[in-house]
matplotlib code that plots the C-alpha trace (Angstrom):
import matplotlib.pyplot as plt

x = [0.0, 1.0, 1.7, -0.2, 1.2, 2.9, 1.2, -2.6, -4.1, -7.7, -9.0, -12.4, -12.8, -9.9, -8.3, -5.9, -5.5, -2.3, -1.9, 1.3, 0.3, 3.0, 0.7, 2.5, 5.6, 4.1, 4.6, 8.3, 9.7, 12.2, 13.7, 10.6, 7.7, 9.5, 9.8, 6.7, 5.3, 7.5, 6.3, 2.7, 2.9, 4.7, 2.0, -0.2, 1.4, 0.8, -2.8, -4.2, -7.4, -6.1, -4.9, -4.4, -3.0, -3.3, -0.7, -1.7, -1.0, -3.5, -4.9, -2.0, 0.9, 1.7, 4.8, 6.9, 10.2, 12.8, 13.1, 16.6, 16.1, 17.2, 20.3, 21.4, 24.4, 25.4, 28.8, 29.4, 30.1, 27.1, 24.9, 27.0, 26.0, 22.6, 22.4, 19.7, 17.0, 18.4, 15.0, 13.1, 13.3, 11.9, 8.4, 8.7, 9.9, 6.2, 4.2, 0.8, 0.4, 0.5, -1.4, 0.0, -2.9, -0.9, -2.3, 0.0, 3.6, 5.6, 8.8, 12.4, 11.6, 8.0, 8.4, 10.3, 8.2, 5.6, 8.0, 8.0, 4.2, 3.2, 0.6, 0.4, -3.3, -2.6, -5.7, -5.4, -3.3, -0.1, 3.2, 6.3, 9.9, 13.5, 14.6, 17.7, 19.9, 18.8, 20.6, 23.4, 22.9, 20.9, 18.2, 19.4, 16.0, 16.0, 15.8, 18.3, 17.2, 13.2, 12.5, 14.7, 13.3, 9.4, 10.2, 13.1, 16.6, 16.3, 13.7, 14.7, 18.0, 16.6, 14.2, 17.2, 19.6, 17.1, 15.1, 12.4, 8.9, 6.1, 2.2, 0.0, -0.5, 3.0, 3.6, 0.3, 1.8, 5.6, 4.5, 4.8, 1.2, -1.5, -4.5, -5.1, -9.0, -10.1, -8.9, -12.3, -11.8, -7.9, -8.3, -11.7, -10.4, -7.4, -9.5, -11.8, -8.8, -7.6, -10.9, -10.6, -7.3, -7.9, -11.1, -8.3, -6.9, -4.4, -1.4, -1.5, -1.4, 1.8, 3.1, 2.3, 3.6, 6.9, 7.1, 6.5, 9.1, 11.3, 11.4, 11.9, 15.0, 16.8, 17.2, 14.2, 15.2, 15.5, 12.4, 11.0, 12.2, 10.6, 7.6, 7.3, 8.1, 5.4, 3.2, 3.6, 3.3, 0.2, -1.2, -0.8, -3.0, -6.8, -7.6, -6.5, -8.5, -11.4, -10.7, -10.7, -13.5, -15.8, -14.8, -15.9, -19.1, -19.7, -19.9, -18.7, -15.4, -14.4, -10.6, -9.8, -6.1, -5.2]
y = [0.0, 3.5, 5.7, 8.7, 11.8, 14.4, 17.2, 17.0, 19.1, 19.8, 22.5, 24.2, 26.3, 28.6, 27.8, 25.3, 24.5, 22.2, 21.2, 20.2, 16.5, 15.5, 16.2, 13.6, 15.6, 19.0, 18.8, 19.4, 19.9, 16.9, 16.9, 14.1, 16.6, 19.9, 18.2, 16.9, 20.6, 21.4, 19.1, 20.0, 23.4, 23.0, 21.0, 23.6, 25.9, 24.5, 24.9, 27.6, 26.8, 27.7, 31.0, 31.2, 28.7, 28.3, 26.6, 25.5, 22.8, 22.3, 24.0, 22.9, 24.0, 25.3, 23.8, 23.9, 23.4, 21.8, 18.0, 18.1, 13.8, 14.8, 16.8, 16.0, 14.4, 15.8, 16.7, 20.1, 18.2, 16.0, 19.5, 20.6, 17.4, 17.3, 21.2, 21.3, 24.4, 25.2, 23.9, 26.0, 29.0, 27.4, 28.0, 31.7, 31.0, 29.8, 32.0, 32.1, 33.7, 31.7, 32.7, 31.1, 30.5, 29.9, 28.6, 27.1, 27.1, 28.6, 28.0, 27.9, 26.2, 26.6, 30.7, 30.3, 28.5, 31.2, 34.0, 32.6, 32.9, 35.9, 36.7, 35.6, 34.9, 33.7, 32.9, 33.8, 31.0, 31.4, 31.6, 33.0, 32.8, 31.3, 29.2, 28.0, 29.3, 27.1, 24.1, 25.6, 26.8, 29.6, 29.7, 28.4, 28.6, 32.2, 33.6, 35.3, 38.0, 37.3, 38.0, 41.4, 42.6, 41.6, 43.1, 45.2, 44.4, 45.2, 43.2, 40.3, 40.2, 39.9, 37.3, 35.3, 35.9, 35.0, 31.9, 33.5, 33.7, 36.4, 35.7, 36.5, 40.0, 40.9, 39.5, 41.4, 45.0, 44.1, 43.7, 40.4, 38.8, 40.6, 39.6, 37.6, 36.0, 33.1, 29.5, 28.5, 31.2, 31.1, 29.1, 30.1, 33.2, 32.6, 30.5, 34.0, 36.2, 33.6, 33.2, 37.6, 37.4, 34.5, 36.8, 39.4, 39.4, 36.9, 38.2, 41.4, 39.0, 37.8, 40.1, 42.4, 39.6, 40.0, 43.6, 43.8, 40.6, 41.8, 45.4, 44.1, 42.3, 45.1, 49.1, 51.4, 52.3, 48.8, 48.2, 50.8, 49.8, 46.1, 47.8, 49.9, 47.7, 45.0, 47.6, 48.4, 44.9, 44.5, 46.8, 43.7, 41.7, 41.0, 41.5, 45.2, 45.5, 43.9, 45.6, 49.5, 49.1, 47.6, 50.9, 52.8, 51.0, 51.1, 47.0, 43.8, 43.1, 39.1, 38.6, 35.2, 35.3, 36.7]
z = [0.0, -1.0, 2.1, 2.4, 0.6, 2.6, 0.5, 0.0, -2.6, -3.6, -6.5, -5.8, -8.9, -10.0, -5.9, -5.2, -1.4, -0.2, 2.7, 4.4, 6.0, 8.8, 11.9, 14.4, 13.3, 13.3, 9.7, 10.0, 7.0, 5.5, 2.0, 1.3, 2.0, 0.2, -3.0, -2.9, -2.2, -5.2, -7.4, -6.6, -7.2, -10.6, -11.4, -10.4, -11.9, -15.6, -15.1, -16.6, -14.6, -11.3, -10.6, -7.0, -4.2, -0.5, 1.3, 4.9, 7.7, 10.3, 13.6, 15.6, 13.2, 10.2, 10.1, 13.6, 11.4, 9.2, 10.2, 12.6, 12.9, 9.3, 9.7, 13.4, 12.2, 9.0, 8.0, 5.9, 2.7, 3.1, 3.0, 0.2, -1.6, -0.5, -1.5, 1.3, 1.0, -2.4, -4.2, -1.7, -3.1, -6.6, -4.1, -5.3, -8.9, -9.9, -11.6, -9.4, -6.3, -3.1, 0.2, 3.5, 6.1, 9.3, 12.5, 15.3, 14.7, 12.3, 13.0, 11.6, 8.3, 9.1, 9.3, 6.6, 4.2, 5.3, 4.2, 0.6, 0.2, -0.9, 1.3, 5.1, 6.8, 10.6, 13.1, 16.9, 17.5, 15.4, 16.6, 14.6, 15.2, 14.5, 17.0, 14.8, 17.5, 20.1, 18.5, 17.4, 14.1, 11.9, 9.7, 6.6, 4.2, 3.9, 7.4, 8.0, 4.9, 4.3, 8.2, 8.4, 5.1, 6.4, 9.8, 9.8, 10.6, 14.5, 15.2, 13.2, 15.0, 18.1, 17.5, 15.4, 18.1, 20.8, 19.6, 21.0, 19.1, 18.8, 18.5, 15.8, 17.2, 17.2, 13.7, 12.5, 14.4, 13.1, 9.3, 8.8, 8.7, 6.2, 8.5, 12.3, 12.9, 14.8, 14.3, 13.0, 10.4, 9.0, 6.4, 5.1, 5.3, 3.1, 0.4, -0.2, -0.7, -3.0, -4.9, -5.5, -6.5, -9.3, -10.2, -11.3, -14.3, -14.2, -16.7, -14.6, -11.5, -12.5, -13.8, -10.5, -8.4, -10.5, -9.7, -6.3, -5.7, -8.0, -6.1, -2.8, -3.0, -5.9, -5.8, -6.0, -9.6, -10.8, -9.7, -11.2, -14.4, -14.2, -12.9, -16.2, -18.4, -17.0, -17.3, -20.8, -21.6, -20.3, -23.0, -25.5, -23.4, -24.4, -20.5, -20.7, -23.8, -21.9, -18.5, -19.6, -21.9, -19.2, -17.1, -19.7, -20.9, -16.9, -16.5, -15.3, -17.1, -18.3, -17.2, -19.7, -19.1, -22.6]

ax = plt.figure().add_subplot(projection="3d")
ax.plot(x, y, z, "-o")
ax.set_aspect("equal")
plt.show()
C-alpha cells in the first residue's frame, strides 16, 4: 500500500489549497515533503485553470520546522551534496500567487516557508519565530534575509539571536502577517482572498507579483524599471483591452487570461 502523501491538494474552482500533512511531526519539513510541495505546485502551476494557491497545515501548526532527525548528524560536505534548501526557493519561482494560512507554529523552516508565500493569513493561535539558535545553528532557508526585510533588521535580529517567538498580534503589528482571525476562520479566510485574487486578471497578476518581488530584493530604480516595463506589456494583453472598456461602458469586465 502507498503511504499517504505528505502534501494533500484539492481545486475548488480557479483555488488550489495544499496542505502540508505530517501532523504527528508538526509537519516538520524533510527533503521528502519539500519536494513533494514542489512538485505540486509545478503542477499547479501548468494549469491555466487555477490562478491562486493556498498553502496550509492544520490548527496545531503550520509547520513547527525543518526535520533536525534529518540533519542532526550531517557533516558540511554531506549538506553541500545534498544542497539542502536550495529547491526551496523554486516556491517563489512559480508563476501564481501563493497565500500562506498559518495557524500554530511557524517556526524555523516553518516561518520560513511562510515568508515565501506571498501573502500571510494567521488565526489567533499562530506563533512566529526562529529558533535555529537554540541548537546551534541559523536559519538556513531564507531567514536570516526574508525575516529582516518583512520586519526590519532590528527586530529580526533579536528574534534570530534570541530563539524567542512572537504571537500573531506581534507578527500582525511588526508587518509580517496581512491579517489575524479566529482558528475557526484562518483558512476560510485565506480560500476567499484567494478566490478575489484569481477573479483578477491573471497576466496582470503575475506580472504584478513580478514587480513587487522583484522590487523588494533590488534598488528602488530597478524596480521601477521592471515595474514599467510590465506595465507596458500589459497593454498587448486581451484583459486590458477587456478591463478599460468595461470601465468605460460602466460594466462587469471578463478577465480570460489573454
Amino acid at each position: 500500500m502507498n503511504p499517504e502523501p505528505l502534501v494533500l491538494h484539492e481545486i475548488d474552482g480557479p483555488v488550489a489549497t495544499l496542505t502540508l500533512n505530517r501532523p504527528k511531526a508538526l509537519n516538520a519539513l524533510n527533503p521528502e515533503l519539500m519536494d513533494q510541495l514542489i512538485g505540486v505546485i509545478a503542477d499547479l502551476d501548468k494549469n491555466d485553470a487555477v490562478r491562486c494557491l493556498v498553502l496550509t497545515g492544520n490548527a496545531r501548526a503550520f509547520a513547527a520546522g525543518a526535520d533536525i532527525k534529518a540533519m542532526a548528524d550531517s557533516t558540511p560536505t554531506q549538506m553541500v551534496k545534498e544542497q539542502r534548501f536550495a529547491n526551496w526557493s523554486d516556491v517563489q519561482r512559480y508563476s501564481k500567487p501563493i497565500i500562506a494560512a498559518v495557524s500554530g507554529f511557524a517556526l524555523g523552516g516553518g516561518c520560513e516557508l511562510a515568508m515565501l508565500c506571498d501573502i500571510i493569513i494567521a488565526s489567533e493561535t499562530a506563533k512566529f519565530g526562529q529558533p535555529e539558535i537554540n541548537i546551534g545553528i541559523i536559519p538556513g532557508a531564507g531567514g536570516t534575509q526574508r525575516l529582516a526585510r518583512a520586519i526590519g533588521p532590528y527586530r529580526a535580529m533579536e528574534l534570530i539571536l534570541t530563539g524567542n517567538q512572537i504571537d500573531a498580534q506581534e507578527a500582525y503589528a511588526a508587518g509580517l502577517v496581512n491579517r489575524v482571525v479566529p482558528v475557526e476562520r484562518y483558512l476560510r479566510e485565506a480560500q476567499e482572498l484567494a478566490a478575489e485574487i484569481a477573479a483578477r486578471p491573471p497576466i496582470a497578476v503575475r506580472l504584478a507579483r513580478e514587480a513587487v518581488r522583484y522590487g523588494a530584493d533590488t534598488t528602488v530604480r530597478d524596480g521601477l524599471e521592471i515595474e514599467r516595463r510590465n506595465f507596458y506589456l500589459l497593454f498587448d494583453s486581451a484583459d486590458q483591452k477587456e478591463g478599460m472598456h468595461a470601465f468605460l461602458e460602466k460594466r462587469k469586465a471578463t478577465f480570460r487570461g489573454e
